[in-house]
C-alpha positions as CSV (number, residue, x, y, z in Angstrom):
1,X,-14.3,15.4,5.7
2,X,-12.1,12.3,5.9
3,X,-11.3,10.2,3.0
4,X,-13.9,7.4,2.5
5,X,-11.9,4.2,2.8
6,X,-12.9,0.9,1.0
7,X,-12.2,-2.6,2.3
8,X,-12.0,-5.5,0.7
9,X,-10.1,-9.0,1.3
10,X,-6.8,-9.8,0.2
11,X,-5.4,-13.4,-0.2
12,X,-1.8,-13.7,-0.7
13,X,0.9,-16.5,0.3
14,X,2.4,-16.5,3.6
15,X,5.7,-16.2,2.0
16,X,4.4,-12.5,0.4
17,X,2.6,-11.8,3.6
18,X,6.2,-12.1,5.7
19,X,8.0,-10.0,3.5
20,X,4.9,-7.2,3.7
21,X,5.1,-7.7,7.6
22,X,9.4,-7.5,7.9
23,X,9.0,-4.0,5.1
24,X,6.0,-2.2,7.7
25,X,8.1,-2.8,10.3
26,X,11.3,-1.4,9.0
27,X,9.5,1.5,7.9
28,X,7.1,1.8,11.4
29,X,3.6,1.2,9.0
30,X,1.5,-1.8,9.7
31,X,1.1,-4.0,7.0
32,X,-2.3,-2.5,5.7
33,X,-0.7,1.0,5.7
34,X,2.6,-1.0,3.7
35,X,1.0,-2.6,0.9
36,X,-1.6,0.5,0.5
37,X,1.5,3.0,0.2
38,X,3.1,0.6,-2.0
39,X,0.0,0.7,-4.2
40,X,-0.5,4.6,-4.2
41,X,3.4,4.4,-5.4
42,X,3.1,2.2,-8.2
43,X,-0.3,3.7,-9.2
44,X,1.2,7.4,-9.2
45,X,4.8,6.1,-10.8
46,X,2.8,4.2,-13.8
47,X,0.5,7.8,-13.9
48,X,-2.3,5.8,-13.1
49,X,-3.3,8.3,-9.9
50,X,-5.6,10.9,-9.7
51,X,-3.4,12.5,-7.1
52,X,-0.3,12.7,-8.9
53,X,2.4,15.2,-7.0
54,X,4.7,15.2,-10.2
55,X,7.2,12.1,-9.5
């Protein structure tokens, strides 16, 4: 069964939003997939994750 995904709305400044947009394009990820893999990263580097795969 897939993971259940939650959505929600995000403000942040254009400025932010660019830089989000120029990374998920250097990396192939649109900008949802960016800042949610950017999350994930912090959240599992700060050992905040449940799904930690020992970084």
């Amino acid at each position: 069964m897939p993971e259940k995904r939650k959505q929600f709305p995000l403000r942040m400044s254009e400025e932010l939003y660019q830089t989000y947009e120029r990374w998920a394009s250097d990396e192939f990820r649109s900008v949802n997939a960016q800042i949610e893999a950017v999350l994930s990263e912090a959240a599992s580097k700060l050992g905040r994750s449940k799904n930690q795969n020992g970084s």
